[in-house]
C-alpha positions as CSV (number, residue, x, y, z in Angstrom):
1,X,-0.4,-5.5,13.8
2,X,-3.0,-6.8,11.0
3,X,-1.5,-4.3,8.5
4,X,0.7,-5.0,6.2
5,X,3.6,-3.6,4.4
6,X,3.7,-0.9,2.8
7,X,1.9,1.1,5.3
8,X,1.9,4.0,7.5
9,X,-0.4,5.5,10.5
10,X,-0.4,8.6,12.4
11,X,-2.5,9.6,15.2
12,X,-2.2,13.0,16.6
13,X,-4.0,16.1,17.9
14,X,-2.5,19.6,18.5
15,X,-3.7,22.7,20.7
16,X,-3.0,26.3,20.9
17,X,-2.9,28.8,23.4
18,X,-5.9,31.1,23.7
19,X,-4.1,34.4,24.1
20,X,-0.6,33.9,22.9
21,X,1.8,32.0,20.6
22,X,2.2,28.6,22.1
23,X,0.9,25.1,20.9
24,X,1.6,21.6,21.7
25,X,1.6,19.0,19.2
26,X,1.8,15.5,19.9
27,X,2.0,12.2,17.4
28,X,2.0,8.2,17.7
29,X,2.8,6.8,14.4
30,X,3.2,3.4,13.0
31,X,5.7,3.3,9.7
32,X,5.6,-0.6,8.0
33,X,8.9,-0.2,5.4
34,X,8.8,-2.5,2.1
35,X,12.6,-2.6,3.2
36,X,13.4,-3.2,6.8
37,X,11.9,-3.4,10.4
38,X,8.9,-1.7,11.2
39,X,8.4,1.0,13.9
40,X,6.5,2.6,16.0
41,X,7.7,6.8,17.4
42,X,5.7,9.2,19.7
43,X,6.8,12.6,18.9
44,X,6.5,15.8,21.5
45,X,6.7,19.2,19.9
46,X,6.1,22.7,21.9
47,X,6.1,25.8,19.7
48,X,7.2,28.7,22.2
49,X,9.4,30.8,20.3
50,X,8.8,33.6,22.7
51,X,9.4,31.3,25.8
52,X,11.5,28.3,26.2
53,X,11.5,28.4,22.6
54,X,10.6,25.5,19.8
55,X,11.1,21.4,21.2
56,X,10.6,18.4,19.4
57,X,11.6,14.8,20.8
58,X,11.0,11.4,18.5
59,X,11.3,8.4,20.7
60,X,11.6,5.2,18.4
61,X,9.6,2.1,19.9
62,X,10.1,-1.8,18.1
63,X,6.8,-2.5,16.8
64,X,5.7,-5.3,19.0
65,X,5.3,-2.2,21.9
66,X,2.3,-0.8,19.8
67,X,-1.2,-1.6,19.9
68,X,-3.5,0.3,17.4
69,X,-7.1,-0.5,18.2
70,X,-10.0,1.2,15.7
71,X,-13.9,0.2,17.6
72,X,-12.2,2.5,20.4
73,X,-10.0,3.9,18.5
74,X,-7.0,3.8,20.8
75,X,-3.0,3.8,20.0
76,X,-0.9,2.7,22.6
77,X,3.0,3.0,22.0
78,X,5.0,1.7,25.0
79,X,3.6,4.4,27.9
80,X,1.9,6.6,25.7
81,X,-2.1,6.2,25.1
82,X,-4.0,8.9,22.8
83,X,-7.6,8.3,22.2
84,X,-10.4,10.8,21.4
85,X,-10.8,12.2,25.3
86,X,-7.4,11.7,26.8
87,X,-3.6,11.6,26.0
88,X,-1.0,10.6,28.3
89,X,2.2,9.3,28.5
90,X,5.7,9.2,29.6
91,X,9.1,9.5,27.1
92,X,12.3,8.5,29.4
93,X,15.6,8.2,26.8
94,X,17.7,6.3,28.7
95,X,20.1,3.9,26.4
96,X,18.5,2.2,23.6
97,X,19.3,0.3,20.8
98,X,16.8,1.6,18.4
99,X,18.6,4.2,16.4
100,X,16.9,7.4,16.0
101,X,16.0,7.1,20.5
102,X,16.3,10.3,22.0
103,X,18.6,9.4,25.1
104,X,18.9,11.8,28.0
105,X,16.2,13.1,26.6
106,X,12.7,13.1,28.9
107,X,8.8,13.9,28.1
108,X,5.9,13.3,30.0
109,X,1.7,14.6,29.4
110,X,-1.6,13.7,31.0
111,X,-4.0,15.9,29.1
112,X,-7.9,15.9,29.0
113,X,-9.6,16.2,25.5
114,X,-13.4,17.2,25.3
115,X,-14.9,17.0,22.3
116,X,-17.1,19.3,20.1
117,X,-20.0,19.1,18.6
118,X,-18.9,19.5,15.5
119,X,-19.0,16.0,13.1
120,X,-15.9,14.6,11.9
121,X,-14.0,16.4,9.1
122,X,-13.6,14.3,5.7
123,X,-11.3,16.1,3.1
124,X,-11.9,13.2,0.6
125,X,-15.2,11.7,-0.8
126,X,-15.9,8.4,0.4
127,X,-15.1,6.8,-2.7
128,X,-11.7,8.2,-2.6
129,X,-11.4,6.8,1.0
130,X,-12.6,3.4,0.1
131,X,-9.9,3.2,-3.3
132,X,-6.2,2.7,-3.8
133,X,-5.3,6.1,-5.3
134,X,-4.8,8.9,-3.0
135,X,-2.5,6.6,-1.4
136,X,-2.5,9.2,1.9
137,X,-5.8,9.4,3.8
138,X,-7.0,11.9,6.6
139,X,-9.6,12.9,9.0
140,X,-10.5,15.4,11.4
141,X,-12.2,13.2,14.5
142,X,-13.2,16.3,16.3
143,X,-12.2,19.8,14.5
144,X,-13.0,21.9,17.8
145,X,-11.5,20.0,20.8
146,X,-10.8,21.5,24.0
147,X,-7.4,20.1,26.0
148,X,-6.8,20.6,29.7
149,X,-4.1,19.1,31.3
150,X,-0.3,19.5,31.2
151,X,3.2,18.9,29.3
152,X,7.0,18.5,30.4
153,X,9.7,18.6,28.0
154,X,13.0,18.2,29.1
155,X,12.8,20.9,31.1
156,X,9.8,22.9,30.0
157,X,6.5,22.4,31.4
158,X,3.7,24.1,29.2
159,X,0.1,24.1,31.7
160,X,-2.7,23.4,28.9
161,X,-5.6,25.8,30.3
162,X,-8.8,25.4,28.2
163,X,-6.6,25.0,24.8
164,X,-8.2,24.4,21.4
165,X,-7.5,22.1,19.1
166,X,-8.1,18.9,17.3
167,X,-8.0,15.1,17.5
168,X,-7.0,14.0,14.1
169,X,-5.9,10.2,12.1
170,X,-4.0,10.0,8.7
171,X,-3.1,6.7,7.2
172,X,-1.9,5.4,3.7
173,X,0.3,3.0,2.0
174,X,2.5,6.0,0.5
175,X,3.1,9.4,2.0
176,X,1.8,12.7,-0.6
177,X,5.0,13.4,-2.4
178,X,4.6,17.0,-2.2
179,X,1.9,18.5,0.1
180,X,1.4,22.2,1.6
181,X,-1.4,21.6,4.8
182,X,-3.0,24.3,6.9
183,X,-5.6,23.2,9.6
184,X,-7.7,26.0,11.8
185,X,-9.6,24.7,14.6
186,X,-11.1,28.6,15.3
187,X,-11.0,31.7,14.2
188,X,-10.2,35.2,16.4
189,X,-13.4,36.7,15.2
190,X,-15.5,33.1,14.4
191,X,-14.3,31.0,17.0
192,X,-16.7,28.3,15.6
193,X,-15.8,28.2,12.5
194,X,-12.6,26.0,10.8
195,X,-10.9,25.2,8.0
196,X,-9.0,22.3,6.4
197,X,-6.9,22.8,3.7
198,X,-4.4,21.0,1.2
199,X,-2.6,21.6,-2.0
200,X,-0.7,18.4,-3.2
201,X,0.6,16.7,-5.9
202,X,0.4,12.9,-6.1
203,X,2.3,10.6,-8.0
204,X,2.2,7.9,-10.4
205,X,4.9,6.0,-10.9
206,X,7.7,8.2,-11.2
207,X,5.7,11.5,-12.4
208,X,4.1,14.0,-10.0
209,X,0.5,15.1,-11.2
210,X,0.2,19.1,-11.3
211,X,-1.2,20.6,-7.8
212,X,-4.3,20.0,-6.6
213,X,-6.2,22.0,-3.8
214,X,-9.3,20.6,-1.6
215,X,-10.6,21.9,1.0
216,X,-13.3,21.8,4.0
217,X,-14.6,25.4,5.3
218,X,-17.5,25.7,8.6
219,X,-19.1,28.9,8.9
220,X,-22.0,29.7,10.5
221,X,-23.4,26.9,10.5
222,X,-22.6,25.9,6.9
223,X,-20.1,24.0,5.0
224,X,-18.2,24.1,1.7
225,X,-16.0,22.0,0.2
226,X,-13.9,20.8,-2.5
227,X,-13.2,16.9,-1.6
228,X,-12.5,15.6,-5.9
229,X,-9.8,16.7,-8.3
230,X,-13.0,17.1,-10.5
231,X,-14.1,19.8,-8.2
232,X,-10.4,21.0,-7.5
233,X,-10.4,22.8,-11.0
234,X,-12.5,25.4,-9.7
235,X,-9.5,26.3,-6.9
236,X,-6.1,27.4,-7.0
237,X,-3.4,28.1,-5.1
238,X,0.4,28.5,-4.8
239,X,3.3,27.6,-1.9
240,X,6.6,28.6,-1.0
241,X,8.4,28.0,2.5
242,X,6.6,29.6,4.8
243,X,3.6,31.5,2.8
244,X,0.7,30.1,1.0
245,X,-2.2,31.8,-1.3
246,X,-5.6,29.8,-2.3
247,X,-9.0,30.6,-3.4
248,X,-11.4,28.5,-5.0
249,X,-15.4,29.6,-6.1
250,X,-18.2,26.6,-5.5
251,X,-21.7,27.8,-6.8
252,X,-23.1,30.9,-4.6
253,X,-19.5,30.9,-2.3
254,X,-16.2,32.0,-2.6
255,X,-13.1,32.0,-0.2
256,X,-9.3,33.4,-1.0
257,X,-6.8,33.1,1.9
258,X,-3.1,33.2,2.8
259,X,-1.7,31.5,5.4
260,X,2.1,32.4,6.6
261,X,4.4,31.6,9.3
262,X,8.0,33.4,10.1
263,X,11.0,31.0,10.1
264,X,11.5,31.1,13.9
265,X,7.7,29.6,14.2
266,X,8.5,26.5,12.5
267,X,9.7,23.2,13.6
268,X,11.8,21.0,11.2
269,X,11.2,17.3,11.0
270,X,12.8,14.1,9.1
271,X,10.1,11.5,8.0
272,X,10.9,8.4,6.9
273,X,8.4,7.1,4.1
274,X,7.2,3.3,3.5
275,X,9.4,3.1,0.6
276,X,12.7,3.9,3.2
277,X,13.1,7.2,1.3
278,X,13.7,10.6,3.8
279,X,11.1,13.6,3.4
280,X,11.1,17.1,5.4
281,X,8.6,18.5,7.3
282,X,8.2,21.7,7.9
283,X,5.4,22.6,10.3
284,X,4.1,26.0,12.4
285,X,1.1,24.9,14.6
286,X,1.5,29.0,15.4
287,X,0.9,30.0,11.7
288,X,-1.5,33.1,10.8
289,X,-4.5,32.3,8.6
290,X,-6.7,35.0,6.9
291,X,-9.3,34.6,4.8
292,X,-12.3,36.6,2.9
293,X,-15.5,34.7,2.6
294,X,-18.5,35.4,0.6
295,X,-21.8,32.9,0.0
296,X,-25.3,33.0,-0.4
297,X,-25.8,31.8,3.7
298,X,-23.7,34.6,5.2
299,X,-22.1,38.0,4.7
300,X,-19.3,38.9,3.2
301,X,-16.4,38.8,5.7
302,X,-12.4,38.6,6.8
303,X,-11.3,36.0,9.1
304,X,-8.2,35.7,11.2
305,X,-6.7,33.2,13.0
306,X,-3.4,35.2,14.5
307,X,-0.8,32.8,15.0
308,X,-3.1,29.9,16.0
309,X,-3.2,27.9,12.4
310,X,-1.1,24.9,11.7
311,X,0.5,25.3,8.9
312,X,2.9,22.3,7.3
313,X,4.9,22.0,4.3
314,X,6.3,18.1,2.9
315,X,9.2,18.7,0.4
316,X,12.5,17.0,-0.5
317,X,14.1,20.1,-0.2
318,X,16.3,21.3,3.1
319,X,15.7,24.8,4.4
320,X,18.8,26.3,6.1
321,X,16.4,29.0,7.9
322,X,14.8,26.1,10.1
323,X,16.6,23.2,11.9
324,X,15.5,19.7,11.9
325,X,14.7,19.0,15.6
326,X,13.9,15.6,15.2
């Protein structure tokens, strides 16, 4: 791998269920420690608390078994390959002397990804993109994807029937310290229309800076956004585990929202940062979103997204209500 330490990559896309609560969401990830060996996990996680209920598996691969290329953009970690129009791979924990490997544990996808129309989604400004500080970057490669294929894990198998979803890439040379995330690729009464949303503090040296909120909104045919921390003083918002309020005002628009999730909806996960320091994750890819949306382009409306936002909350903090599945 050209990168080099500290660093961290994630490639990943998720999908929901048209009709009813059940997504798939599926990760390749490169982690380069200042301390120790690097490595490279694919993570599987099925939200289907009303089925065979909520799955993660992390299989832990040395880093020599991944390939990350970027003109193609293709990641390759041992037999799983995720690019922007196909995933597929193949998860088999037999013994292994990785720790953290999921043996007698099994996964295998071969999924179909078409792409929208819709151009990539930026929640940064190019000069943040290009500069040291945020040390965590993130795009949307295709906001309104479509996924058609299927999933085994263990012994679940989830058929992906004309899903939506998206195809996304985060990278940096620090995780966020502190971030609440919310991501909807459709709503139930705007099917076209998304959102991409975060509130985060950063820090600098060993102080956090106060919360920040940016944000990307499509909506009939029109976009706005706050992208700056400039920009973000016009926004505000407010987390707790598993319920989130924001608004913000730019010019002739406005937008206020929640987005929630119950306890059972939510999948717990351990991430290990480039300083070899342990985060939780705490993410619903079955989360409701609702919003109210005024601007000079459109009408006044409410939007829902029932149970079909991802939702995902980074905190040091354990919460007994949801287990850490992987």
């Amino acid at each position: 791998m050209s990168a080099q330490a500290p660093y961290y990559e994630s490639r990943y896309i998720r999908a929901n269920h048209p009709d009813r609560p059940q997504a798939l969401w599926l990760r390749e990830t490169l982690l380069m420690p200042t301390a120790g060996d690097p490595v490279a996990d694919v993570w599987v996680m099925v939200f289907d608390p009303g089925g065979s209920g909520n799955r993660a598996l992390k299989e832990p691969y040395a880093i020599d078994a991944a390939s990350y290329e970027y003109d193609d953009w293709t990641a390759r970690i041992g037999a799983a390959t995720l690019d922007d129009r196909s995933a597929q791979g193949v998860v088999t924990g037999g013994p292994s002397l990785i720790a953290g490997s999921a043996g007698g544990r099994s996964a295998r996808w071969d999924l179909r990804i078409t792409p929208g129309l819709d151009a990539p989604v930026k929640l940064l400004t190019e000069r943040a993109y290009r500069a040291r500080i945020p040390t965590a970057k993130t795009t949307v490669r295709h906001p309104l994807a479509r996924f058609n294929g299927a999933l085994e894990l263990d012994d679940a198998r989830v058929v992906v029937d004309d899903w939506t979803g998206s195809v996304n890439h985060n990278w940096g040379t620090k995780h966020t310290p502190a971030y609440a995330f919310g991501q909807v690729c459709g709503f139930d009464n705007a099917p076209d229309s998304t959102l991409e949303i975060v509130t985060a503090r950063a820090a600098i040296g060993r102080f956090l800076t106060p919360a920040a909120t940016l944000f990307v909104f499509r909506h009939e045919g029109e976009e706005f956004a706050v992208r700056s921390i400039l920009s973000s003083l016009q926004t505000h918002a407010r987390y707790r585990p598993f319920a989130w309020t924001f608004g913000g005002r730019i010019g002739d628009h406005m937008i206020e929202g929640e987005i929630v999730a119950e306890p059972e909806d939510v999948i717990g996960l351990t991430y290990t940062d480039t300083d070899g320091g342990q985060k939780y994750c705490y993410n619903s890819a079955i989360a409701t979103c609702r919003i109210q949306v005024a601007g000079r382009a459109f009408s006044r409306a409410e939007l829902v997204a029932s149970q079909r936002a991802m939702f995902e909350i980074l905190t040091d903090t354990r919460h007994d209500a949801v287990p850490l599945l992987a």
